[in-house]
N, C-alpha and C positions, 0 to 999 in steps of 0.2 A: 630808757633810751636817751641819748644824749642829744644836743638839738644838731648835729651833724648825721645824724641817723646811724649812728655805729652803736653794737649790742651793746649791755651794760652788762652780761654774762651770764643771761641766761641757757639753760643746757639746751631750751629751742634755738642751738645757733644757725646761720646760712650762711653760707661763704660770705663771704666780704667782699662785696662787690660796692660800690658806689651810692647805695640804693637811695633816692630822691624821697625825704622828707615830702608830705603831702604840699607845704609853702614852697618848698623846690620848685615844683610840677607849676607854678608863676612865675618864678624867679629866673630860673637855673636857662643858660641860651638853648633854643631849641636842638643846637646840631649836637651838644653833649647830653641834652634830657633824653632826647629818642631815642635815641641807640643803648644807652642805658637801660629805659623801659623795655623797648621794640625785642634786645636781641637773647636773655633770658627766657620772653615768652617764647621767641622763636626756635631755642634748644627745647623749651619743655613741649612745644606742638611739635616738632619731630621728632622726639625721642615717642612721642603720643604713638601720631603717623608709624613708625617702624618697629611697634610693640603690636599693633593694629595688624599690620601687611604680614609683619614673623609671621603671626597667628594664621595665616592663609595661605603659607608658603609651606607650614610645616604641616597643618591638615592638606594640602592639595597634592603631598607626600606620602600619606598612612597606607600602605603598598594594599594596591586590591579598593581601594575605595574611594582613592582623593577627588575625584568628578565627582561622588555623589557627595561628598562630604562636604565639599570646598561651595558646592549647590547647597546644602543645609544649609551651614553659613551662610549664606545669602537670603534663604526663607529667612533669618533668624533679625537679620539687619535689619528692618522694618520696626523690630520691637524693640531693639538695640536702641535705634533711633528713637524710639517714643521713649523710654525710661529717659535717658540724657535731657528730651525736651525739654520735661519737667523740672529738669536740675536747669538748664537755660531761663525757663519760665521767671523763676527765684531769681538765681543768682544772676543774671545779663539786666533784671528788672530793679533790683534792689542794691547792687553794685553802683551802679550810676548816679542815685541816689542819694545814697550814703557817700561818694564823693560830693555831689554840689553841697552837701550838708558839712562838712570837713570844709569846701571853701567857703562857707559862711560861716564858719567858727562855732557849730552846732551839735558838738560830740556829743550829746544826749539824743539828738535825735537820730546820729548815723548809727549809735549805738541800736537805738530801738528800733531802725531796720533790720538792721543784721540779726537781733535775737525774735524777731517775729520773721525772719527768710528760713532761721536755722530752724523755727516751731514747723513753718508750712512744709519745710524739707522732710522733714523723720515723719508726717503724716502721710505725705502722696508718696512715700518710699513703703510703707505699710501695704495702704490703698493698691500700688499697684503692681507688690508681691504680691498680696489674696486674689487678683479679678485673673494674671497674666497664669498663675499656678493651677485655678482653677479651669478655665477653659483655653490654656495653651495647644495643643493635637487641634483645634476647630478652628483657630485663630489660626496656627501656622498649614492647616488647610486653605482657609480662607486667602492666606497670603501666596499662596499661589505652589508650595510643595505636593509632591508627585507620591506614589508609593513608595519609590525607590530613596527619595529623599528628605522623607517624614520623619522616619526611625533617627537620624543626624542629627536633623533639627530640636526635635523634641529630648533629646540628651542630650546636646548644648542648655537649652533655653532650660532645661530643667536645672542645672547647676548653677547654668549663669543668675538665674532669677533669686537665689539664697544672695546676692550682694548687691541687689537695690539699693538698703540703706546706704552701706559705702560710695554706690555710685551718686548717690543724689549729694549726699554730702562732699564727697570729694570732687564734684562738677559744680556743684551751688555755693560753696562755699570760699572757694579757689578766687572767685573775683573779686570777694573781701578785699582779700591780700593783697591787689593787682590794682585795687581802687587806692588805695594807699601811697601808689609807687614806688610798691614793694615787688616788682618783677622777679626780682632774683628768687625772694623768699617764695613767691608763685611758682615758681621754675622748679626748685629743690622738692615739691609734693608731687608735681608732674614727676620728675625724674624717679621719687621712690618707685610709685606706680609703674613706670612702664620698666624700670631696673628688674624689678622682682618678679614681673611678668618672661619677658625675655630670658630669666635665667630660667623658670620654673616649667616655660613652655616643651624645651624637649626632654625635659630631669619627668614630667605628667606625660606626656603623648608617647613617649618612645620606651624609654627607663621602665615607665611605671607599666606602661602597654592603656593606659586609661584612652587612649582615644581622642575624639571630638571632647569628649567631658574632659577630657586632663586639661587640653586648650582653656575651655571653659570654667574653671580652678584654678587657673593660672593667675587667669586677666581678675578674678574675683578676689583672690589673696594680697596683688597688688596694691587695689581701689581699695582695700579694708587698711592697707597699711598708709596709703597716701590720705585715708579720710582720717585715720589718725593725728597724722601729723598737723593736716590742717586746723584737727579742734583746738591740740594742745597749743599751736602758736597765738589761733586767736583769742587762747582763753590767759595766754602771758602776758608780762609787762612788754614784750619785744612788739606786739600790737602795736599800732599807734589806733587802732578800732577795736575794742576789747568786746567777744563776746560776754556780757552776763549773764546768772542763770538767773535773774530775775527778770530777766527781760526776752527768758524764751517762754514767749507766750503769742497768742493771736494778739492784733492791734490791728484799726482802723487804716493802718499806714500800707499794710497788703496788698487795699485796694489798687491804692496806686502802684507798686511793685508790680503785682499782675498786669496793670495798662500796661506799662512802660516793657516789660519782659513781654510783651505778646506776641511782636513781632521777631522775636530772635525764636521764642516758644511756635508761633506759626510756620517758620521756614521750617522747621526742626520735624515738627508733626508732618507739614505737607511733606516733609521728604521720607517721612513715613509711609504715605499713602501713596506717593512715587513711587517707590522702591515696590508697592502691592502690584502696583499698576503696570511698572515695568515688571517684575517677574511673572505675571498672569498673560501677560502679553508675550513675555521672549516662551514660555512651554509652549502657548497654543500655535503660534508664529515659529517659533523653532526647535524646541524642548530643551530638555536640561542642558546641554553643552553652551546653549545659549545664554539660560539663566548664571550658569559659572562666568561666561566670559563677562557676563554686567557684573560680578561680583568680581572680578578683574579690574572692569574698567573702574571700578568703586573705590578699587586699595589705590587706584592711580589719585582719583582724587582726594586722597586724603593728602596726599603731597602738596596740590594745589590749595588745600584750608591750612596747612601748615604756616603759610607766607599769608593768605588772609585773616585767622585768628589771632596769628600774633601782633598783627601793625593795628590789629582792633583791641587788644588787649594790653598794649603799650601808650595808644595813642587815646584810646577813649575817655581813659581818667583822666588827661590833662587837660580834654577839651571840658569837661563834667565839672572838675576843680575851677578852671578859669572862669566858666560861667557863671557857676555858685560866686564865686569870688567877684564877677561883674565886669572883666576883664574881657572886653570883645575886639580887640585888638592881637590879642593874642588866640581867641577862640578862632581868628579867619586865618593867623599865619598854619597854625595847627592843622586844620582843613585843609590848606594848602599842598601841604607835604604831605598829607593821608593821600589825597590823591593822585598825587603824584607817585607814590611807591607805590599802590595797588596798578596803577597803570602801566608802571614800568615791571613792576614785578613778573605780573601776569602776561605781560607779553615773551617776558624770554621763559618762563613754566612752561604755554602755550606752543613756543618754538623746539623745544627738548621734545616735549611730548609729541608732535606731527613731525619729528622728523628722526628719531628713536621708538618708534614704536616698538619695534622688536625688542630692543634691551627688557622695557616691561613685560612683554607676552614669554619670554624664556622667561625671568623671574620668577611668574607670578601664576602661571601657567604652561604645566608640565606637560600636559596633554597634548598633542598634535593637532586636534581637531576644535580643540578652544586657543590653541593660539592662535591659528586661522583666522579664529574671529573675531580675536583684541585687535588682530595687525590690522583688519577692513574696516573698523568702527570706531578705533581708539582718535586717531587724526580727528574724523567728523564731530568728535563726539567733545574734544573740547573747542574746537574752533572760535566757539561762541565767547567764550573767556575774555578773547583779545576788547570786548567792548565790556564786558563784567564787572570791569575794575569799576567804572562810571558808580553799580547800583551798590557795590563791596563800601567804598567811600564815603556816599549818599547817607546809608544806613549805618555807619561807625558816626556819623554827623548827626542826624538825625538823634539816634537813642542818646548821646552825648549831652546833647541839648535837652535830653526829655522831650521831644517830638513823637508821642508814642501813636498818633494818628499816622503820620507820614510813611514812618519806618513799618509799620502796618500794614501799611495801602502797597508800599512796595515786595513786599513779603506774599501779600496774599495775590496780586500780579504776575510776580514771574510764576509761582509753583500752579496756582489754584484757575486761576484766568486762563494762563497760555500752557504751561507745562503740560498739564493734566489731560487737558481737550485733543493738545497736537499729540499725545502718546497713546491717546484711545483712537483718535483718526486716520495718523499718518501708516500704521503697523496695515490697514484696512486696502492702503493704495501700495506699500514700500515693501510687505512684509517685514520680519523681526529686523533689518536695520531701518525702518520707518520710528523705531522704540527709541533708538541713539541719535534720528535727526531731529528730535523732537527737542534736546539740550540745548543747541547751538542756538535756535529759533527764538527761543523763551529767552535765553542769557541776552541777543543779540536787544530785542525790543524792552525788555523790562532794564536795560544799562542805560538806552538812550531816554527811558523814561524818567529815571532817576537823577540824569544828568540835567535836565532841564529842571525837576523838580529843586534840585541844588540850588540851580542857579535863581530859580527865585526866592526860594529862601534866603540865600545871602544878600541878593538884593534889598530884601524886607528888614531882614533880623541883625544881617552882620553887616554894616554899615554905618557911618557915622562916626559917635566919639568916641574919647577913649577907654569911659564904662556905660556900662549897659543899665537904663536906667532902671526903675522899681517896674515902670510903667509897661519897659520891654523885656524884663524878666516875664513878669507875668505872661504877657502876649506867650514867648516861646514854650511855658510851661504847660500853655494851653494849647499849642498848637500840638 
């Protein structure tokens, strides 16, 4: 690689975009670095987003079945979400990392993140093939499927579950790439994945007559091909972070990874255990029709992570880099504009969706009787967003820094504290839309709690001169 960051001709090539050298991500003026970084991630989280929703538009389709199927899919999400965690766990934890280590000039030791993230990856990809294989039918019992929507479920999750390892790899290992400010090159592994998805989706479901499992082979051929790509780039010279196989191994430096990944790994889980919580609640409360329209409302918000994982996946390396680097002048303009795009962003997401509801309940839902209940719950159900952006922000600041207490504290607040209690509560006084007001409530209080946590943090941390000295590194790496 040359010191402009353009290939030097290896066959791992990516478009030629711009992409920011890691001393860039100090250098380069912000209003041409972000947009750089920001708007590659932001194709590869929607092309994510609309390989995600295909897959619900075309099961909620399969003539004769798509209500109970498009409800499997939904049992299935919970465990969808836990597999991912763990790719989160790693890579959101060890990403970060391996940046402040890139701005302190420490490629031996960004290196031995990354080949001890890729070790704990291929282990808890094993691990939780055997547990999820073994008592799948109890588990997606447990999670809240019907008789009618057991047989779906467990023939999804039965296919899906053969491409773990590609999921944990191609999830955990994607923020390498991204820590680099190498967006582009992150973009182009997202793009395989949901490219090969979307073509293979109704060539399996329809063509082939395979069903929910075609679906389910589809999304798994992709992730096998996107986890490809990403080994072979980080294992070339186009790297500016080279995996080694000498350094895929366990290390001490884990420990830390795991702190630091906890709370991206917490939100991820508890929305695991959301996801139990609301479909056990919409059958008894309202039954299956109900459980599909939350599996509606669910592809809506993938729209809405679209615009939040990318301004956190553009923006969080630079805040990571800066830091390492000592540069706290830069780490508060950086902060600045996070939160101000998660602010703006989310409020015009928020306005389309309460005032288009329909456009998404045709889409997404074919049924008569589950559109009914996108159109009454869909408005309530993101309202809460408009003040979101606050703890979106907070938390992109937070783990940037290495604040792995804070980003924590705020993770296990919204989902665990407030989520969980008002969706077991409110269903008792509301019935099944008591499940949807329970969102707004949780977003609403866990934003303004994060907003104030900010602000004293930058009071503390980001203030003063114009590097950050040894004395307040330290501090933030402990906070």
């Amino acid at each position: 690689m040359t010191d402009s960051g353009k290939p030097t001709g290896s066959r791992f090539s990516t478009p030629r975009f711009s992409a920011p050298t890691p001393e860039r991500m100090r250098t380069q003026p912000l209003g041409r670095l972000l947009p750089v970084l920001i708007a590659p991630a932001f194709v590869a989280q929607l092309v994510n987003a609309l390989y995600s929703i295909v897959d619900r538009i075309f099961i909620a389709r399969i003539p004769g079945q798509g209500t109970q199927a498009l409800a499997g899919i939904g049992i299935c999400f919970p465990i969808t979400i836990a597999i991912s965690a763990f790719a989160q766990l790693i890579g959101n934890g060890g990403a970060p990392l391996a940046a402040i280590a890139l701005g302190k000039k420490d490629a031996r030791r960004a290196e031995t993140i990354l080949g001890s993230s890729a070790a704990a990856l291929l282990t808890i990809s094993v691990v939780l093939t055997v547990v999820f294989e073994i008592w799948k039918d109890p588990i997606l019992l447990l999670f809240g499927a019907s008789p009618r929507t057991l047989p779906y479920g467990s023939e999804y999750l039965g296919a899906y579950l053969w491409g773990t390892v590609a999921v944990e790899l191609a999830l955990g290992l994607n923020p390498f790439i991204s820590a680099q400010g190498r967006s582009a090159a992150a973009m182009v592994s997202s793009l395989i994945g949901a490219g090969v998805n979307l073509v293979l989706d109704p060539l399996f479901i329809f063509t082939f007559g395979w069903g929910i499992r075609g679906a389910a082979i589809a999304s798994v051929t992709g992730q096998f091909l996107s986890a490809l790509w990403i080994c072979a780039f980080l294992l070339s010279p186009r790297s500016g972070l080279r995996l080694r196989w000498h350094a895929l191994r366990f290390s001490p430096v884990l420990g830390r990874v795991m702190a630091l990944g906890a709370a991206p790994f917490t939100m991820q889980l508890t929305e695991c255990l959301i996801n139990i919580i609301f479909n056990t609640s919409l059958r008894t409360y309202g039954g299956d029709d109900w459980v599909a329209a939350m599996t509606v409302v669910s592809s809506c918000m993938q729209f809405f992570y679209v615009f939040s994982n990318s301004i956190n996946q553009g923006a969080q390396p630079v805040i990571s880099y800066c830091y390492g680097a000592g540069d706290i002048p830069r780490v508060r303009k950086v902060a600045s504009v996070v939160f101000r795009l998660y602010i703006g962003v989310y409020c015009v997401v928020v306005a389309l969706m309460a005032a288009f509801p329909q456009m998404f309940a045709d889409l997404l839902a074919p049924a008569p009787s589950v559109r009914r209940i996108v159109l009454r719950v869909l408005p309530l159900f993101v309202c809460g967003w408009l003040v979101f952006g606050l703890q979106s922000g907070a938390q992109t600041v937070f783990v940037g820094l290495g604040m792995a207490r804070r980003s924590l504290f705020l993770a296990v607040l919204r989902k665990v504290i407030l989520l969980i209690p008002l969706a077991l509560i409110l269903p008792q006084f509301l019935g099944a839309v008591g499940v949807f007001a329970a969102e707004p409530i949780s977003d609403t209080i866990s934003g303004l709690t994060a907003g104030a946590m900010y602000l004293s943090v930058r009071k503390k941390y980001l203030t003063g001169g114009q590097q950050l000295s040894d004395m307040k590194v330290s501090a933030v790496d402990e906070a």
